[in-house]
N, C-alpha and C positions, 0 to 999 in steps of 0.2 A: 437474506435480510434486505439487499438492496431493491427486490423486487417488491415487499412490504412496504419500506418506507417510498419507493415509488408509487405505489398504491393509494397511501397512506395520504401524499402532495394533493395527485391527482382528486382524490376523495374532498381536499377541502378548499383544493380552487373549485369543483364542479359546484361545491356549498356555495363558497360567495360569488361566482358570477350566478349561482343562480337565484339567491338572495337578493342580489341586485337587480339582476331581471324581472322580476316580479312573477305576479299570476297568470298575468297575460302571457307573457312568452312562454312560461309553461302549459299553457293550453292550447298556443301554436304547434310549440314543437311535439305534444303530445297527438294534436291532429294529423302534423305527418309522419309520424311513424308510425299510426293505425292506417293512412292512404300507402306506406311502402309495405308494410304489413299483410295487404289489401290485395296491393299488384299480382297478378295472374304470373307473372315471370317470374317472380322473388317466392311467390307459393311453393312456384313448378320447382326450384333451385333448389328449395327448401326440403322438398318430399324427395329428390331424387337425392342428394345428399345424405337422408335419412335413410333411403334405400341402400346406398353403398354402403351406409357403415354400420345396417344392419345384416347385411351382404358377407362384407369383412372381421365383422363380429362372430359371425359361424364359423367362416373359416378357421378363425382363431381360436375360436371352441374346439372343433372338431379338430386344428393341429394337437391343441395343448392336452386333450383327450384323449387323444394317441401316445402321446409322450409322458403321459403324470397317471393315468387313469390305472394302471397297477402297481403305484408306487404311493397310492390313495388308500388310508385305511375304510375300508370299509364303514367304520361309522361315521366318518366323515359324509364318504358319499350318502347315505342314506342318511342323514340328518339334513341333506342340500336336497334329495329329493321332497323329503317330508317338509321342508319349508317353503317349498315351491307349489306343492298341492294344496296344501291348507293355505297360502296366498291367491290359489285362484290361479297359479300360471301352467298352463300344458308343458309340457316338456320341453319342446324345442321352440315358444314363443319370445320372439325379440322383439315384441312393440309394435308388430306393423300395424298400420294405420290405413283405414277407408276412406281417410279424407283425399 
């Protein structure tokens, strides 16, 4: 609850300074953070971060798959297959990215 109604503060000072601020400074601050956005460093931070926790993400798979995978009814697992084929996802795809 306390994280909510901390939330909840923050959510409506973020309103009125930025009611106060006007247009303009929201089109400042929106220009830089499409230039940090932008940065070659913050990109690079960004894809390798997504790598490790698509990385850590298997592993986790393949622990929890070891451990639960015959204590799994069966139609369970093949309703989790069937919903991943008819979404378009290969088996073992976690999101990688070409960019």
């Amino acid at each position: 609850m306390r994280y909510r109604l901390t939330f909840v503060v923050g959510l409506a000072v973020g309103y009125v300074l930025g009611t106060r601020a006007g247009r303009e400074r929201y089109e400042q601050l929106k220009k830089s953070a499409r230039q940090i956005a932008q940065n070659p460093a913050v990109r690079n931070t960004a894809e390798t971060a997504a790598q490790q926790g698509r990385h850590f993400a298997g592993k986790a798979y393949h622990t929890v798959s070891e451990k639960v995978g015959d204590h799994m009814p069966d139609s369970v697992a093949q309703r989790v297959r069937s919903l991943r084929h008819a979404n378009g996802f290969p088996e073992d795809d976690w999101g990688t990215s070409n960019t």
